[in-house]
C-alpha positions as CSV (number, residue, x, y, z in Angstrom):
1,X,-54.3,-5.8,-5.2
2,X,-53.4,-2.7,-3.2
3,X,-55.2,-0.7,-0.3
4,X,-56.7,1.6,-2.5
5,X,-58.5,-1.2,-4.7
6,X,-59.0,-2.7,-1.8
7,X,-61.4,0.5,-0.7
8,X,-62.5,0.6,-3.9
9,X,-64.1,-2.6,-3.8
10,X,-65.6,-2.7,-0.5
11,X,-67.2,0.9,-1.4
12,X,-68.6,-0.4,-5.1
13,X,-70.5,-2.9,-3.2
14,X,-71.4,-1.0,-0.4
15,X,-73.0,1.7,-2.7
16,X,-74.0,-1.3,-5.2
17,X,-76.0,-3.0,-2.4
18,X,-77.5,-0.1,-1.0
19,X,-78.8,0.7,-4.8
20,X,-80.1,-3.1,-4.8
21,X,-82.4,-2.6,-1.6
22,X,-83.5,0.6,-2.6
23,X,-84.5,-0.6,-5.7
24,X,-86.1,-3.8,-4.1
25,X,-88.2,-1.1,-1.9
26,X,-89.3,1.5,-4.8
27,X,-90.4,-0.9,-7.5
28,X,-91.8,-3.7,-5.1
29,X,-95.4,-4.6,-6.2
30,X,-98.0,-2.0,-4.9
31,X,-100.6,-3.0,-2.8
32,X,-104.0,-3.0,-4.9
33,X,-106.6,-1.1,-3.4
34,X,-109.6,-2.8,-5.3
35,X,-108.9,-6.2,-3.5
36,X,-109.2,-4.9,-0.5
37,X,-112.5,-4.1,0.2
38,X,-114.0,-3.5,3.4
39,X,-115.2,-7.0,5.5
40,X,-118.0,-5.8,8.4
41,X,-119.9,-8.6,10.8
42,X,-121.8,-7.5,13.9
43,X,-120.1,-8.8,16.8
44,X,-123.4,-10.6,18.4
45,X,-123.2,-12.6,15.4
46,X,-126.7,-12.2,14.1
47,X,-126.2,-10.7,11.1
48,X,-124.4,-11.4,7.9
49,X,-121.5,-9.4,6.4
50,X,-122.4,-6.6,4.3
51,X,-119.3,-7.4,2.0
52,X,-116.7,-10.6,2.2
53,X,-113.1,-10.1,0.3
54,X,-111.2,-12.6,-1.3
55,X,-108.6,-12.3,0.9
56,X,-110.9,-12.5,3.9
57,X,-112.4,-15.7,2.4
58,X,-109.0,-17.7,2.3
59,X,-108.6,-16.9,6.0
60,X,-111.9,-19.7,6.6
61,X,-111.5,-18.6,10.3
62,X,-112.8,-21.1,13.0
63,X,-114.7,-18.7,14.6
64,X,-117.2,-15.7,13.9
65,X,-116.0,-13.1,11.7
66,X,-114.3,-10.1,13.5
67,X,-115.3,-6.7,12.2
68,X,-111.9,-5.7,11.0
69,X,-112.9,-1.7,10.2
70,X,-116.5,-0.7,9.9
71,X,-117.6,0.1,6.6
72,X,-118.3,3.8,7.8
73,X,-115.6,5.2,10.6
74,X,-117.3,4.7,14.0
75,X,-117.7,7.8,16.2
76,X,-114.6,7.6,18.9
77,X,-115.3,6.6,22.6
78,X,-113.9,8.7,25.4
79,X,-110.3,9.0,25.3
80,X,-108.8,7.3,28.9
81,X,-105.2,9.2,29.9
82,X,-103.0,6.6,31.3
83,X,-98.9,7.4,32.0
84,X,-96.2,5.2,33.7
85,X,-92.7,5.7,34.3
86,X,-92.0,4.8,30.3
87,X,-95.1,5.1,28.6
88,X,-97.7,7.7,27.7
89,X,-101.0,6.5,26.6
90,X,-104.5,6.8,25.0
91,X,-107.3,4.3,25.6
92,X,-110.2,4.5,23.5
93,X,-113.3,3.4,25.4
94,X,-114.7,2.3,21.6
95,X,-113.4,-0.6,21.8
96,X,-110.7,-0.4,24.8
97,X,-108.6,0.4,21.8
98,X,-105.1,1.7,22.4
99,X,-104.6,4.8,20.0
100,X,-101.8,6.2,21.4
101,X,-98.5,5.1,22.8
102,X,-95.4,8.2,23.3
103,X,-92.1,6.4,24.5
104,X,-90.8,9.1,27.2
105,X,-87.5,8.0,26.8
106,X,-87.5,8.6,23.2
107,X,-87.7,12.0,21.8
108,X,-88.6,12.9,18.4
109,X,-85.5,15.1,17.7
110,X,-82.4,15.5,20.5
111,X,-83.1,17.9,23.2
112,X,-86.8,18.5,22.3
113,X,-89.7,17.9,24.2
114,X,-92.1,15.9,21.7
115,X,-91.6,12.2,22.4
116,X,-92.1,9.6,19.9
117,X,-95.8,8.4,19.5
118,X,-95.2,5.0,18.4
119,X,-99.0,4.2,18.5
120,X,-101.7,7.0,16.8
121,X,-105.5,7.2,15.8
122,X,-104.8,9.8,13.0
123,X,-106.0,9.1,9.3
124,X,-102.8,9.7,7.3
125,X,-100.8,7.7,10.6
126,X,-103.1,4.8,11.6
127,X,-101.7,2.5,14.0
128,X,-103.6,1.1,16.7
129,X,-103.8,-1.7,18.9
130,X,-107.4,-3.2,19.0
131,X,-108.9,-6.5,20.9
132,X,-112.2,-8.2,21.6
133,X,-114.3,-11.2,21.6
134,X,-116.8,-12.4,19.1
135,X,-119.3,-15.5,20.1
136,X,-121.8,-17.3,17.5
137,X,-124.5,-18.1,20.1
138,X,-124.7,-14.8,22.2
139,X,-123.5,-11.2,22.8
140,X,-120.0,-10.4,22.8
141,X,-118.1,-7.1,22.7
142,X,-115.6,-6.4,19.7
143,X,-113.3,-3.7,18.9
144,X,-116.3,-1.7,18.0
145,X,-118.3,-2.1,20.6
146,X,-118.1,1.1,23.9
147,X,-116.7,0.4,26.8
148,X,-117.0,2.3,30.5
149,X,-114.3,3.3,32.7
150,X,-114.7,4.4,36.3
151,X,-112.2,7.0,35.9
152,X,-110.6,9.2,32.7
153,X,-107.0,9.2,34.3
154,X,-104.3,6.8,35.5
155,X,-100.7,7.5,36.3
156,X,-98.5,5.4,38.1
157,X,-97.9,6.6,41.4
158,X,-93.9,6.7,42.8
159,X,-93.2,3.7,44.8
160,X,-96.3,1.9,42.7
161,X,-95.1,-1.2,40.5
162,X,-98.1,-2.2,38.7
163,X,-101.6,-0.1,37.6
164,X,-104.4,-1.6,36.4
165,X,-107.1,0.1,33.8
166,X,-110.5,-1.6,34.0
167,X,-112.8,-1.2,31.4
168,X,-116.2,-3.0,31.4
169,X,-119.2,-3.9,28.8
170,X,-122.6,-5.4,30.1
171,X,-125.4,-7.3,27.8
172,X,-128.2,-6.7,30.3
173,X,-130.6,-9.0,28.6
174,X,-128.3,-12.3,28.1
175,X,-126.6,-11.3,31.3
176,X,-123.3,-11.1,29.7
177,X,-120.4,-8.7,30.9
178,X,-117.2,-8.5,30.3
179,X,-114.3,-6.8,32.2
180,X,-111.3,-5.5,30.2
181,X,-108.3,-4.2,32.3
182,X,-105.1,-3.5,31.2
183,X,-101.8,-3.9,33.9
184,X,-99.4,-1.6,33.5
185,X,-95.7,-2.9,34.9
186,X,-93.0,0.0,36.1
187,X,-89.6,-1.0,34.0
188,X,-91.8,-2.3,31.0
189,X,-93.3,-1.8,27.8
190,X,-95.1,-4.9,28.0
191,X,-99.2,-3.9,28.3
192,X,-100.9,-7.0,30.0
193,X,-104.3,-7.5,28.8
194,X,-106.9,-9.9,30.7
195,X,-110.2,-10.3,29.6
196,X,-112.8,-11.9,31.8
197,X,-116.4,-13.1,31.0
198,X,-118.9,-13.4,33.2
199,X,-121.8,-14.7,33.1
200,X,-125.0,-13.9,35.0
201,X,-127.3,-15.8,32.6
202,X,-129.0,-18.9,32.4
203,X,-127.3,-20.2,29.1
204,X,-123.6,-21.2,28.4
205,X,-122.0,-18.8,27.0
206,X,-119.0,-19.5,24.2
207,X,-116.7,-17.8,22.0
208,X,-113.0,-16.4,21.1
209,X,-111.0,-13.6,22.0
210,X,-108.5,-11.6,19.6
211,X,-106.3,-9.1,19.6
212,X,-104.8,-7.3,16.1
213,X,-102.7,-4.7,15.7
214,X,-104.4,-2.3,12.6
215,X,-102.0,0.2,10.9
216,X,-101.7,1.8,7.4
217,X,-98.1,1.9,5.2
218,X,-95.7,4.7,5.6
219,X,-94.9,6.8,3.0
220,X,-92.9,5.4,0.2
221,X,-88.9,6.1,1.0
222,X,-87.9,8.5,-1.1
223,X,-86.4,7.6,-4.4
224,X,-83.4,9.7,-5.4
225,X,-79.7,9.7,-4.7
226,X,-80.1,11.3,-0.9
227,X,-82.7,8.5,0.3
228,X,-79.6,6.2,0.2
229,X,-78.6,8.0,3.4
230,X,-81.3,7.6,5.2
231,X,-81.5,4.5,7.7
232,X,-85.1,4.0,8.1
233,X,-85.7,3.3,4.1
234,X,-83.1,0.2,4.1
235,X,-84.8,-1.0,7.5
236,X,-87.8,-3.0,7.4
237,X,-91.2,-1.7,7.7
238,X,-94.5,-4.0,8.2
239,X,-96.2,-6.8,9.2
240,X,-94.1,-9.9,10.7
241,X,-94.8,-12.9,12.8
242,X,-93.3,-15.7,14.5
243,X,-93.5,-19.5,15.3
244,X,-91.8,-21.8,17.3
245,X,-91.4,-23.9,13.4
246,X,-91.7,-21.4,10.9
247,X,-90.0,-18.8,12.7
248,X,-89.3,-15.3,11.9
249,X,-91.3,-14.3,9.3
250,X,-92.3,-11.0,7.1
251,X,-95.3,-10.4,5.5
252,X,-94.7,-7.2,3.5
253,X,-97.5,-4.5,2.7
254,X,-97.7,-5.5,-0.6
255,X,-98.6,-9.4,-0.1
256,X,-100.9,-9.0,2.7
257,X,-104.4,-9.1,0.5
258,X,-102.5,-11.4,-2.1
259,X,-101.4,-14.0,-0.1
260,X,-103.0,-13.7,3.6
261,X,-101.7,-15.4,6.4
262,X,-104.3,-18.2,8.2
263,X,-102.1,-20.5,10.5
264,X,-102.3,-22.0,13.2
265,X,-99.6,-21.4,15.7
266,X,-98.5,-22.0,19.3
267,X,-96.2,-19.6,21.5
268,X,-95.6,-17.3,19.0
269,X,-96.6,-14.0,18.4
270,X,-97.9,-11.4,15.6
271,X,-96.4,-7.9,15.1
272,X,-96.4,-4.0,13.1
273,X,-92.2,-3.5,12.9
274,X,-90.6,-0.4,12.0
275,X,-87.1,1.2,12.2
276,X,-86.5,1.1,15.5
277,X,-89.8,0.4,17.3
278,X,-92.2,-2.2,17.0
279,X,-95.6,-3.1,18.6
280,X,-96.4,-6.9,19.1
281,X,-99.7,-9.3,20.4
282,X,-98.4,-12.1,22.3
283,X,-101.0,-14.4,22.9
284,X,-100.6,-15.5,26.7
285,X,-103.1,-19.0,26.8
286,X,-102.0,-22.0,26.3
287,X,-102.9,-23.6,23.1
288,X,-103.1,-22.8,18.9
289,X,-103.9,-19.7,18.2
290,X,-104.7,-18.9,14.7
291,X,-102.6,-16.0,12.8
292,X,-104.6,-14.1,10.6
293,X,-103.5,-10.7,8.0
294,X,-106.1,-8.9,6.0
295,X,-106.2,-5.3,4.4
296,X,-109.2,-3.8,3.9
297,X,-110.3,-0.1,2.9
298,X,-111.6,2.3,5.7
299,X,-112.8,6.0,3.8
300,X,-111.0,5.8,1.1
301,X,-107.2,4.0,2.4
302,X,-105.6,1.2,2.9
303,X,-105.6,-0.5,6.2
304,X,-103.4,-3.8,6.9
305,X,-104.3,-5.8,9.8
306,X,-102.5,-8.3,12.0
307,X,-104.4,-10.7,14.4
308,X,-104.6,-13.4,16.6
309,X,-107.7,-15.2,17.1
310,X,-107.7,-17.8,20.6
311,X,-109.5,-21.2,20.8
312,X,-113.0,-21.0,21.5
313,X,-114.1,-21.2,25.7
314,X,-117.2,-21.5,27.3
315,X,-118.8,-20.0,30.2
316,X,-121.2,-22.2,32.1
317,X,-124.0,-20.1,34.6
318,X,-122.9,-18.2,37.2
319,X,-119.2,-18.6,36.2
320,X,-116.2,-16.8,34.4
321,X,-113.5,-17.3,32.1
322,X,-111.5,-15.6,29.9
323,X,-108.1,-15.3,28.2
324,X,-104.8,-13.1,29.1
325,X,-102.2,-11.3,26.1
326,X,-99.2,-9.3,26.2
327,X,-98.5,-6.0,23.9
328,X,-95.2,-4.7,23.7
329,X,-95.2,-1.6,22.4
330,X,-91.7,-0.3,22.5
331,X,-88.1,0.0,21.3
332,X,-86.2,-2.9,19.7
333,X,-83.4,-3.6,22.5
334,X,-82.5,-6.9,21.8
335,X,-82.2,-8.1,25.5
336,X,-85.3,-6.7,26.7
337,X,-87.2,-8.6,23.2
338,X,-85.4,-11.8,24.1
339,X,-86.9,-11.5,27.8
340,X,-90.6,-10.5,26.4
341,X,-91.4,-13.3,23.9
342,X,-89.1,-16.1,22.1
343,X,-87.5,-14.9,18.8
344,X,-89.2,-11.2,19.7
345,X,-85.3,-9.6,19.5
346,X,-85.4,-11.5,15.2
347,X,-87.4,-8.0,15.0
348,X,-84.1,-6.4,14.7
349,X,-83.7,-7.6,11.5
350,X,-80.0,-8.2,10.2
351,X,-81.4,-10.5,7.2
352,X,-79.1,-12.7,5.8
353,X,-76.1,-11.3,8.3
354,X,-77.9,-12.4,10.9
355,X,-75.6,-14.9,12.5
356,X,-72.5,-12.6,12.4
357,X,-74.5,-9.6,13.0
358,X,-75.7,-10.8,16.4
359,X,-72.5,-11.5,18.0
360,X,-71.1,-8.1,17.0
361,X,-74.3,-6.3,18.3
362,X,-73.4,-7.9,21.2
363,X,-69.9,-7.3,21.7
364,X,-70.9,-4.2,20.7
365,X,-73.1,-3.6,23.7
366,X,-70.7,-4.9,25.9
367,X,-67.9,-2.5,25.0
368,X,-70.4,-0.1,25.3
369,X,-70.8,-0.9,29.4
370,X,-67.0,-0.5,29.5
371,X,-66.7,2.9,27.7
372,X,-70.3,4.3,28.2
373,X,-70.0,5.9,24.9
374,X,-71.1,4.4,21.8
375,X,-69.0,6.4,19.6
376,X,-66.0,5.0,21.6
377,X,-67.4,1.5,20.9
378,X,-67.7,1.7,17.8
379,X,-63.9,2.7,17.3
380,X,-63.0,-0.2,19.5
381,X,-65.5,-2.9,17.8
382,X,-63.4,-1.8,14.8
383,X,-60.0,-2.3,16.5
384,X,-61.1,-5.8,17.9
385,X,-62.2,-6.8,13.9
386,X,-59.1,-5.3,12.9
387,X,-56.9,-7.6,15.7
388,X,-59.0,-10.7,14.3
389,X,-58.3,-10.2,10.8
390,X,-54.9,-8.9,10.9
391,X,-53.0,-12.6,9.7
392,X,-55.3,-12.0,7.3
393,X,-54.4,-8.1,6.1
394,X,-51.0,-9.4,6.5
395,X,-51.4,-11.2,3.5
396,X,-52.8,-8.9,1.6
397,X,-50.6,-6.3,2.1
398,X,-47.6,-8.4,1.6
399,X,-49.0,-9.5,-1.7
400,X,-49.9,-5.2,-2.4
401,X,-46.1,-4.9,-1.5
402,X,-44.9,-7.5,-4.1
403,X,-47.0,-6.4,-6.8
404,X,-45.4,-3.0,-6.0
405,X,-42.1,-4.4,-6.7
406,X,-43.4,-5.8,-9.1
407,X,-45.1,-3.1,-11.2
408,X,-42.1,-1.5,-13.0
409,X,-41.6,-4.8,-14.6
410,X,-45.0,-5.4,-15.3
411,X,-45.1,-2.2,-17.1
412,X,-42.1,-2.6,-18.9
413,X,-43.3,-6.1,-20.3
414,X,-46.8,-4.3,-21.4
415,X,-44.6,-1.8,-23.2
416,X,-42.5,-4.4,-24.9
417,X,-45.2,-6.3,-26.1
418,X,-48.3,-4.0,-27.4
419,X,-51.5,-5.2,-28.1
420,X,-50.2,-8.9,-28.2
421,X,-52.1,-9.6,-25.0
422,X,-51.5,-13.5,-25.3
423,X,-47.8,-13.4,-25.2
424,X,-48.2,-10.2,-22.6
425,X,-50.3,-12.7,-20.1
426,X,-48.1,-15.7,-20.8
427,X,-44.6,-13.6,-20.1
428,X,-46.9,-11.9,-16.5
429,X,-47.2,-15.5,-15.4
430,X,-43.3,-16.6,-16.1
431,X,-42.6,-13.5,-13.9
432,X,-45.3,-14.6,-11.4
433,X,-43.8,-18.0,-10.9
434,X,-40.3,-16.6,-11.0
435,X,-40.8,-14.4,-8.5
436,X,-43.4,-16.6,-6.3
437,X,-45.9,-13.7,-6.4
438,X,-49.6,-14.5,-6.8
439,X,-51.9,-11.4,-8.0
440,X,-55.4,-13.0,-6.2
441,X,-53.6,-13.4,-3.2
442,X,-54.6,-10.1,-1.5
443,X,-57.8,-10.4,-2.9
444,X,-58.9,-13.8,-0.6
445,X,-58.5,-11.8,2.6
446,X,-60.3,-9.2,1.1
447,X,-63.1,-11.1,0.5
448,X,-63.5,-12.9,3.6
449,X,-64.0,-9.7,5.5
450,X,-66.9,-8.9,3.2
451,X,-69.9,-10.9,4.9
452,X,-68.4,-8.7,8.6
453,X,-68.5,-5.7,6.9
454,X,-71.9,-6.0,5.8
455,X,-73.1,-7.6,8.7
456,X,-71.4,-4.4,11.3
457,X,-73.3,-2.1,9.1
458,X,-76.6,-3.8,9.7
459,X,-75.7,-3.9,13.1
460,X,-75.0,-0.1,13.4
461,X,-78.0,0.3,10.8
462,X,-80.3,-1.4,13.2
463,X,-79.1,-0.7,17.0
464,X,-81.5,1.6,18.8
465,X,-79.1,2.4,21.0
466,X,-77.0,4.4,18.9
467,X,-80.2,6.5,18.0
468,X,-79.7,9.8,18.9
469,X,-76.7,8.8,20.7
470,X,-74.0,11.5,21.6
471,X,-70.1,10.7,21.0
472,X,-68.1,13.5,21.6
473,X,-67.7,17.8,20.6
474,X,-69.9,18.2,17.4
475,X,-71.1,15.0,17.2
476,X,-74.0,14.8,19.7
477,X,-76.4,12.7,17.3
478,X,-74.2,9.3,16.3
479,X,-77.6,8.6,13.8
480,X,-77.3,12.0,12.0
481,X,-75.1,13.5,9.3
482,X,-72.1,15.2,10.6
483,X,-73.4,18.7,11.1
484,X,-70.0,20.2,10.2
485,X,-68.5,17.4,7.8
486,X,-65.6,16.6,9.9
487,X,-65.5,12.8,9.8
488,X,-66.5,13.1,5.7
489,X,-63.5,15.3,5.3
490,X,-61.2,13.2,7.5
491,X,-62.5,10.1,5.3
492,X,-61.3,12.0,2.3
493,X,-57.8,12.5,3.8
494,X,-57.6,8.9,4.4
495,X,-58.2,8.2,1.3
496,X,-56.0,10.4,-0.2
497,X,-53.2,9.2,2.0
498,X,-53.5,5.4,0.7
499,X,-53.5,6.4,-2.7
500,X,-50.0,8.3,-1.8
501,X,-48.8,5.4,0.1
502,X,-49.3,2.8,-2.7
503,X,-49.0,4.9,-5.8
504,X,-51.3,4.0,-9.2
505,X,-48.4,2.6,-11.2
506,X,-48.8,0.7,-13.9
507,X,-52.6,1.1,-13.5
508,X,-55.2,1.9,-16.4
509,X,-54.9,5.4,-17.3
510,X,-59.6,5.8,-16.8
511,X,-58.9,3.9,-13.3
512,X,-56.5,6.0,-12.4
513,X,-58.4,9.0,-13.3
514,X,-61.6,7.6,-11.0
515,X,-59.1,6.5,-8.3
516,X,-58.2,10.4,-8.0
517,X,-61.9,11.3,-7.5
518,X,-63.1,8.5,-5.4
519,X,-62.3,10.5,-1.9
520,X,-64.1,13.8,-3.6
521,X,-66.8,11.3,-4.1
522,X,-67.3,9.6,-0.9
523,X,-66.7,12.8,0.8
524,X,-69.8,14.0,-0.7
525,X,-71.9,10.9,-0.3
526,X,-71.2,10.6,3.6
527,X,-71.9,13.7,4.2
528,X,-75.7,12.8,4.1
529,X,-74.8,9.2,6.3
530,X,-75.2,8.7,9.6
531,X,-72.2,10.0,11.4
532,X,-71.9,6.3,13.3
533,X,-71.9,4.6,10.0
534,X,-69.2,7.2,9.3
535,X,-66.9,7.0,12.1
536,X,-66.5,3.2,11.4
537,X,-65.9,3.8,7.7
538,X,-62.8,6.3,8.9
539,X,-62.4,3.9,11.7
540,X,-61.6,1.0,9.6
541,X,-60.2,3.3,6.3
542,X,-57.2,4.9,9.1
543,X,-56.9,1.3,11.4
544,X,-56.3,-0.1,7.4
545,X,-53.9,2.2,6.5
546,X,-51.5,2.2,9.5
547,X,-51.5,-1.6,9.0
548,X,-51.0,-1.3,5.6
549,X,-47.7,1.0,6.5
550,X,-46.3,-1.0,9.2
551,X,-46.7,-4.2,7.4
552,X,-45.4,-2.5,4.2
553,X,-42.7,-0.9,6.0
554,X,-41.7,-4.4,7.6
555,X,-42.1,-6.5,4.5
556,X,-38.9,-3.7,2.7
557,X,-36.5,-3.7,5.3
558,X,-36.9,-8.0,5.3
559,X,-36.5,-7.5,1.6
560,X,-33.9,-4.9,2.0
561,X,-32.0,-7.2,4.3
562,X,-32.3,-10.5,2.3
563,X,-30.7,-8.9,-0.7
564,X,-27.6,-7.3,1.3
């Protein structure tokens, strides 16, 4: 098999498993609205739900039911302005709800000022992060209930390392309060949450605290040719959780309300992923928590909820308890997940390439420390591939180069013998044997390069790092199209020259035909790619080639030299 099949192949099932997970995304069963009616219970517990779900009734919690959306949207609380070093946020004194979260090191689009607002209270964008308590014998402040702050503003101060955000809730006649406050770490994107009840009453007081993250789908990727190119639609989107036995796991939109989570777990955490970002509730008490999912309807759409619900505690007279969680709300950098939470980094999700696609993220990082430019490691993540696998190409093009030899005999013996294909194959494998040429062997290196092929484009797919990331001249965006089609052209030339350095003979005259149009072809098609997905391809297409001509060029004049 020669260079140019060899492209071939690797591009039919590139395109042909891109068409696979597109597929798998477009005609994935739809979430159904009608089972996902809206589940309401006050949070003092003395009063009955005004509507239970199916899927909230599998979930049998252990504790009183948490009011996952009112049926009616509550008025909002004031809005509390808090910024650190990374983070921009809203807290909602509804609640203590966070509502909005802008990364400040991550703008929207290169060079402009709108940062990306991971975390929004919007209808058509949903995505909040929301805790409380709920208590069957007494008062207890939910995610609906209003909270007071002593100020409207926080911002940490240079030279400050931590800032807390208290936010308080009092029961005058049980002599209940509760203090909310929120730590805020410089460096992080992990939100501490404590809170603390205290009780001032003559009764015990006992319940649970939760946190959930509440969001509703993104828009559907788009369907047609162009939404191939576009990273975010092959990268997943949605619920996900972990265990220290289960593990990673995804719970897509669509089997939220069919088959709802209700586990119990310890030191593990519940999370809302998306490409690039994620937010995540990671329970800080010791103990089982119990992992909960519902989607309910809020005016009219679709909301899908992630939670964690604690062990009950008790307050006795005169004392206080309570319970601590972290939110990360950030990027997906895998060495600052593996720090926040165990198996938090399995959020950058390589699927079933995982166990290559890790250790090429991170030689990939680390050849990014030496060059401090991603484009340039990229190029030399290729290189290093291409060193690894070279005994391998050797092989392959040593077999292209015997075929080649081979070919005006091969023709000749399909000449001679017509449409007699029987006597055709059985006079091929005389030759073969003759000349101790096998036809599969360049295909075996071939396709033990597949699975690290696959796996370095989830890697370059997935990486964060290479958002927005410049390389060098025109290419100041390594996770947009080539603005001027450079590296598409360049691909095309590549192309072009192994097809001229192993020439089509003896090959079907239709294959031939499509052979000529494949670099027109892929041309086109990267030009909507991300131009670090690109720069491998003509990377690893030009690396390829210059193998293919030195070992080529070698494997003749040791021919040439046997014969004389």
């Amino acid at each position: 098999m020669n260079q140019t099949r060899t492209f071939l192949v690797f591009a039919l099932l590139f395109v042909a498993y891109l068409l696979w997970t597109t597929w798998q995304t477009d005609y994935a069963t739809a979430p159904v609205p009608a089972a996902a009616t809206a589940t309401t219970l006050p949070a003092s517990g003395n009063a009955t739900p005004t509507a239970t779900t199916a899927a909230a009734a599998r979930m049998a919690p252990r504790a009183p039911e948490i009011p996952t959306v009112a049926t009616r949207e509550q008025t909002p609380g004031e809005q509390i302005h808090v910024r650190t070093d990374l983070l921009d946020l809203g807290i909602d004194t509804r609640g203590g709800t966070l509502d909005r979260a802008e990364l400040l090191d991550y703008a929207v689009e290169p060079g402009q000022p709108a940062r990306v607002d991971l975390l929004h209270a919007g209808a058509a964008d949903y995505f909040v992060a929301q805790s409380g308590l709920v208590s069957a014998t007494g008062k207890a402040p939910d995610h609906t209930a209003v909270f007071r702050a002593a100020q409207a503003a926080y911002t940490l101060a240079p030279g400050q390392n931590t800032l807390n955000v208290d936010l308080t809730w009092t029961d005058a006649a049980s002599g209940v309060s509760v203090l909310k406050r929120y730590t805020f770490t410089r460096g992080s994107y992990v939100v501490t949450l404590t809170q603390q009840v205290i009780n001032r009453g003559r009764v015990p007081w006992t319940g649970n605290a939760y946190e959930q993250l509440t969001r509703v789908a993104p828009p559907a990727p788009s369907s047609h040719l162009f939404g191939l190119s576009d990273p975010a639609s092959h990268s997943y989107n949605g619920p996900a959780w972990y265990g220290p036995t289960d593990k990673f796991q995804k719970l897509p939109y669509e089997k939220v309300a069919s088959e709802p989570l209700d586990k119990s777990v310890s030191g593990g955490w519940v999370a809302m992923v998306q490409h690039y970002f994620l937010a995540a509730w990671i329970p800080g008490n010791a103990g089982a928590q119990t992992f909960q999912s519902a989607a309910v309807n809020a005016a009219g759409s679709i909301r899908y909820v992630m939670r964690t619900l604690g062990p009950a505690f008790t307050v006795a007279p005169g004392q206080a308890a309570g319970s601590t969680a972290n939110l990360f709300v950030g990027p997906k950098l895998q060495n600052l997940l593996q720090q926040t939470a165990p198996g938090l980094e399995l959020t950058v999700d390589y699927g079933m390439f995982t166990v290559l696609a890790q250790p090429l993220h991170w030689v990939l990082v680390e050849l990014h420390r030496l060059t401090r430019n991603w484009g340039l490691a990229i190029i030399l993540l290729v290189l290093l591939i291409k060193a690894v696998f070279f005994k391998l190409s050797e092989k392959q093009y040593t077999s292209a180069a015997k075929m080649r030899k081979l070919a005006p005999r091969i023709q000749a013996l399909k000449e001679r013998y017509g449409d007699d294909k029987v006597k055709m194959q059985q006079s091929m494998m005389e030759l073969y044997q003759k000349e101790k040429a096998n036809p599969l062997a360049g295909c075996w290196p071939m396709l033990v390069q597949i699975p690290v092929f696959f796996a370095l484009y989830w890697v370059l797919l997935e990486s964060v790092e290479l958002r927005q990331a410049p390389f060098f001249g025109w290419l100041q965006n390594l996770s947009a199209p080539d603005p001027y089609f450079v590296l598409p052209i360049l691909n095309a030339a590549v192309m072009l020259a192994q097809q001229f350095l192993t020439p089509m003979v003896g090959m079907d005259p239709t294959q031939a035909k499509i052979m000529k149009a494949m670099p027109l072809l892929f041309a086109f098609m990267f030009a909507f790619f991300p131009s670090g997905l690109v720069l491998y391809w003509v990377t690893n297409g030009l690396t390829g080639l210059l193998q293919q001509w030195f070992i080529m060029r070698r494997y003749n004049a040791r021919d040439a030299k046997a014969a004389a």
